[in-house]
C-alpha positions as a LaTeX table, in Angstrom:
\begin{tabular}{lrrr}
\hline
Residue & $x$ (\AA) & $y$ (\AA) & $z$ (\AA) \\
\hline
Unk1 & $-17.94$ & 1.27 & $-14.75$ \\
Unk2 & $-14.52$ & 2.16 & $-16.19$ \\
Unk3 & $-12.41$ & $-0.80$ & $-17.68$ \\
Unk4 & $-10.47$ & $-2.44$ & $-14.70$ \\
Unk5 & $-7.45$ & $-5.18$ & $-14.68$ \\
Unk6 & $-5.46$ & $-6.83$ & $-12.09$ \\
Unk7 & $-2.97$ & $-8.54$ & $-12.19$ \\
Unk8 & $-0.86$ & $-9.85$ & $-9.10$ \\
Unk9 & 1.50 & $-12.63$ & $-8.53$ \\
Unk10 & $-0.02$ & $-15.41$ & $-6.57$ \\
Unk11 & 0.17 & $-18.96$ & $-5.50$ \\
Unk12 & $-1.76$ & $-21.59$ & $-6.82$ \\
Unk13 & $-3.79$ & $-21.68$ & $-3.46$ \\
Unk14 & $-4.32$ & $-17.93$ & $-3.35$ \\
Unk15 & $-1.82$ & $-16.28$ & $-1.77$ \\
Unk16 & $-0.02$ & $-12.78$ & $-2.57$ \\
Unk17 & 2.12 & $-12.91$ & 0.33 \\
Unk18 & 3.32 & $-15.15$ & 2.62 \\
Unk19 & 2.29 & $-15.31$ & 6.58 \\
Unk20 & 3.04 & $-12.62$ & 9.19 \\
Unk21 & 3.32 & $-9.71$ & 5.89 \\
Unk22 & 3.89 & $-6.15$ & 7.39 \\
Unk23 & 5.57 & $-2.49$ & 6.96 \\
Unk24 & 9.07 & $-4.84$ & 8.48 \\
Unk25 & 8.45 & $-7.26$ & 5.92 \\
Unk26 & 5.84 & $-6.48$ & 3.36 \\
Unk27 & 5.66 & $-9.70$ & 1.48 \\
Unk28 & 5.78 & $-11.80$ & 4.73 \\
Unk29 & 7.57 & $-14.93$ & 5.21 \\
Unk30 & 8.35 & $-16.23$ & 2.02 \\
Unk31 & 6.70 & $-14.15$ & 0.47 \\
Unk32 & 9.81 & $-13.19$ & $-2.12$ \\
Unk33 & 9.43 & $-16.81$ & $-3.73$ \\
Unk34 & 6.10 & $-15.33$ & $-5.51$ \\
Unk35 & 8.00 & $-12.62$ & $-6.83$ \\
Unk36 & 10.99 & $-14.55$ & $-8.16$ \\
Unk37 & 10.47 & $-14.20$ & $-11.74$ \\
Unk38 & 11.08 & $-10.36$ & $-11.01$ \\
Unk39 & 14.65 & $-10.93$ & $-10.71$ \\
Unk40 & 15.09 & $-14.39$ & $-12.88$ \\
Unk41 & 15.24 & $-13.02$ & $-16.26$ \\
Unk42 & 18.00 & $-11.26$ & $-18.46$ \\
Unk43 & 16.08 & $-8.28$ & $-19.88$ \\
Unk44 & 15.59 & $-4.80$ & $-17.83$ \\
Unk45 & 11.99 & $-3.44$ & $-16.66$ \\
Unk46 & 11.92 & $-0.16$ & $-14.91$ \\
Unk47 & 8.50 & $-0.11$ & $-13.00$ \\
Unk48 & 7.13 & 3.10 & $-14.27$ \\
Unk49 & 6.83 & 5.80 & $-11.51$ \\
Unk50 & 9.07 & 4.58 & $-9.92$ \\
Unk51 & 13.16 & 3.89 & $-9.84$ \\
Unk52 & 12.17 & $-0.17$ & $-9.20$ \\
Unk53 & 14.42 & $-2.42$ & $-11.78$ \\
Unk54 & 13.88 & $-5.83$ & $-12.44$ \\
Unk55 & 15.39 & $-8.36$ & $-14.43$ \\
Unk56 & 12.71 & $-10.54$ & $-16.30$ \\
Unk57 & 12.05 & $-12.21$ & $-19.46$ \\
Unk58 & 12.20 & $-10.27$ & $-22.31$ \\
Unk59 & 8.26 & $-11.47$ & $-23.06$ \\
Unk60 & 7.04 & $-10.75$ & $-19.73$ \\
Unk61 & 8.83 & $-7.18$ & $-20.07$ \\
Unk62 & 7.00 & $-7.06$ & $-23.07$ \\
Unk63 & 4.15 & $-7.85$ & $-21.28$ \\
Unk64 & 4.64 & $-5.61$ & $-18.43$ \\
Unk65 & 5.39 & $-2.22$ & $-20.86$ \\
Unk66 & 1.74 & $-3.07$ & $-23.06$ \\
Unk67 & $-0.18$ & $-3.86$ & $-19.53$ \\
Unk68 & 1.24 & $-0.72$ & $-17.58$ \\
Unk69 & 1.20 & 1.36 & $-20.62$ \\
Unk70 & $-2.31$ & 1.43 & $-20.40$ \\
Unk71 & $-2.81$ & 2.28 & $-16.34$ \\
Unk72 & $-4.50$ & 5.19 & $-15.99$ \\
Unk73 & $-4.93$ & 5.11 & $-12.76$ \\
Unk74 & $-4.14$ & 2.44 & $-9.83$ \\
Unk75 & $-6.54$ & 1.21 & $-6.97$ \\
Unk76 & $-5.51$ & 0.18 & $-3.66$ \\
Unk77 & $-6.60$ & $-0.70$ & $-0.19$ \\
Unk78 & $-5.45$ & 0.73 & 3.12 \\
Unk79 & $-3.76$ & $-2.23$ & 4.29 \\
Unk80 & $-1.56$ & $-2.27$ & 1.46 \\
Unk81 & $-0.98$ & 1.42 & 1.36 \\
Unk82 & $-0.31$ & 1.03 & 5.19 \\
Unk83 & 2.41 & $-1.43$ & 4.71 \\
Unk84 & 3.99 & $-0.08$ & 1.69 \\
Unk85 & 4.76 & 3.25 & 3.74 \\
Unk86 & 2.75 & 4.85 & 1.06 \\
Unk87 & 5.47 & 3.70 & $-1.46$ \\
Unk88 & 6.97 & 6.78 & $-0.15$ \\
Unk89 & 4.97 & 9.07 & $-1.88$ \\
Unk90 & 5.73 & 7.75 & $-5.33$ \\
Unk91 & 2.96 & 4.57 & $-6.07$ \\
Unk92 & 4.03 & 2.46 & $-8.66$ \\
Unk93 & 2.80 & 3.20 & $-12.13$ \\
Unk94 & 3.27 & 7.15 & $-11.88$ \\
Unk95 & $-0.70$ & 7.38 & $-12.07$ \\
Unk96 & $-3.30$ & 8.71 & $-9.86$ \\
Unk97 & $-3.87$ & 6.31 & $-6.88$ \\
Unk98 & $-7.17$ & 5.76 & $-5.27$ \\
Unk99 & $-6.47$ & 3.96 & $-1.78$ \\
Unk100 & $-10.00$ & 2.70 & $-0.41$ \\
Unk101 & $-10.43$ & 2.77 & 3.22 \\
Unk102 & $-12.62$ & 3.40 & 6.23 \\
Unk103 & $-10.84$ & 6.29 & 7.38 \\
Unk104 & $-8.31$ & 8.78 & 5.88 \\
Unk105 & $-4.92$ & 9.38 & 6.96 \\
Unk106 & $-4.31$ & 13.11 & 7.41 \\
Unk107 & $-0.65$ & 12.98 & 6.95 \\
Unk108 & $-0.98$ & 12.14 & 3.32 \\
Unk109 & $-3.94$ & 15.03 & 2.48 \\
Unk110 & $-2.27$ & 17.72 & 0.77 \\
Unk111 & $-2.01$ & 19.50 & $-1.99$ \\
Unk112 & $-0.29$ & 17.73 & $-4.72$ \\
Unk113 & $-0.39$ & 14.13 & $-3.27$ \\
Unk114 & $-0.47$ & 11.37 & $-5.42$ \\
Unk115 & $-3.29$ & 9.76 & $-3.45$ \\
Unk116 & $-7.01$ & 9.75 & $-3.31$ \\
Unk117 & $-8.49$ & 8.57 & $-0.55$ \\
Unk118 & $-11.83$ & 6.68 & $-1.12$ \\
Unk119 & $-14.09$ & 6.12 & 1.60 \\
Unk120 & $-17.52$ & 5.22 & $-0.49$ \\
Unk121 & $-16.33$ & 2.19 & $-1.69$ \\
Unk122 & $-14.42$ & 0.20 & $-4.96$ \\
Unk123 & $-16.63$ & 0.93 & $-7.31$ \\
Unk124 & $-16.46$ & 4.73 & $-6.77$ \\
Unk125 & $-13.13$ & 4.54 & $-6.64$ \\
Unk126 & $-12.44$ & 2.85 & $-10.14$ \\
Unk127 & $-15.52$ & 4.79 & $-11.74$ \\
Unk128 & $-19.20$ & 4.42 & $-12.85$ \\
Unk129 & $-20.75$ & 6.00 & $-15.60$ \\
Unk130 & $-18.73$ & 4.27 & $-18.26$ \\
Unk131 & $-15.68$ & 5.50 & $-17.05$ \\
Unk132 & $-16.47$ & 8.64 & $-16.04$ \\
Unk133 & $-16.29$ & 8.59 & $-12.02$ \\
Unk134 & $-13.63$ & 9.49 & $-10.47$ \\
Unk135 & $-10.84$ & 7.86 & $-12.62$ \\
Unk136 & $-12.83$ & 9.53 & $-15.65$ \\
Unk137 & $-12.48$ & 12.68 & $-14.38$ \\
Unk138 & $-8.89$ & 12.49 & $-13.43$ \\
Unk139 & $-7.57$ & 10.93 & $-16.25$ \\
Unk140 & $-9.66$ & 11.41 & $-18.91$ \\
Unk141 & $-7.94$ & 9.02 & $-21.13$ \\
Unk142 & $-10.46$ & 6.51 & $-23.24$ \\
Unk143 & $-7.82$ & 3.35 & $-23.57$ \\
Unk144 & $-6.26$ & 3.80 & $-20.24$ \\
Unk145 & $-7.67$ & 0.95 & $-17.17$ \\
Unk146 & $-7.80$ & 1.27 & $-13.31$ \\
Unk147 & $-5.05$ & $-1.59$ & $-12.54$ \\
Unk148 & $-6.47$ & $-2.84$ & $-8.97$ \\
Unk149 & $-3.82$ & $-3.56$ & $-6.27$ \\
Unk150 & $-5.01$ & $-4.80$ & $-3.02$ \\
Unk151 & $-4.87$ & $-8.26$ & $-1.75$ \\
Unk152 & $-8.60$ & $-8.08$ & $-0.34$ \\
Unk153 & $-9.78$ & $-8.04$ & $-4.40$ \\
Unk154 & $-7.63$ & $-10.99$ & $-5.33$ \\
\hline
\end{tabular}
């Protein structure tokens, strides 16, 4: 299996988002407090892939560039991808996204799109083989990680 890292902002009793999350309000009710440090620093971080800015400390932008900078590709659930709206067709990171699920969404299969849909499971989706599955193949990239995004893993 391929080199994987995750790394989400939670509460101490486990919690990504808060109650009642959705596509109206993705991080729930009070949900935003988790993500506070995003916005409670002085120094710039531009979420690659995407036009996202946020103001945090300059170590945890340092932090942020050396973690993302070696993404090579980014796993998700449905839920999330459901909620997100897809992050509009641009999913953070700028890498190949592999969105796990039961069933595919048709709207989002075509040529070009940013998204895999998985539908055998996480580990095909982040890659056996030492790396060579599917985020192998796609990226092809030695150093690079599948970053895991989806609630259900955390």
């Amino acid at each position: 299996m391929g080199k994987v890292a995750m790394g989400l902002s939670m509460s101490l009793d486990g919690f990504i988002a808060g109650p009642n999350d959705g596509p109206e309000r993705p991080l729930g009710e009070g949900g935003e407090r988790l993500f506070a440090w995003y916005s409670g620093g002085d120094t710039e971080y531009r979420l690659p892939g995407t036009e996202m800015m946020f103001e945090v400390s300059a170590a945890s932008a340092k932090l942020l560039r050396e973690a993302h900078s070696r993404m090579g590709a980014l796993v998700t659930g449905r839920r999330t991808f459901d909620i997100t709206g897809g992050w509009g067709g641009s999913p953070p990171l700028g890498v190949p996204t592999f969105v796990v699920t039961h069933s595919v969404p048709q709207d989002w299969v075509y040529e070009g799109s940013p998204f895999t849909f998985v539908t055998d499971g996480v580990e095909s989706a982040v890659g056996d083989e030492g790396g060579r599955g599917r985020q192998g193949r796609r990226r092809g990239r030695g150093e690079h990680r599948a970053a895991v995004h989806q609630r259900g893993a955390a």
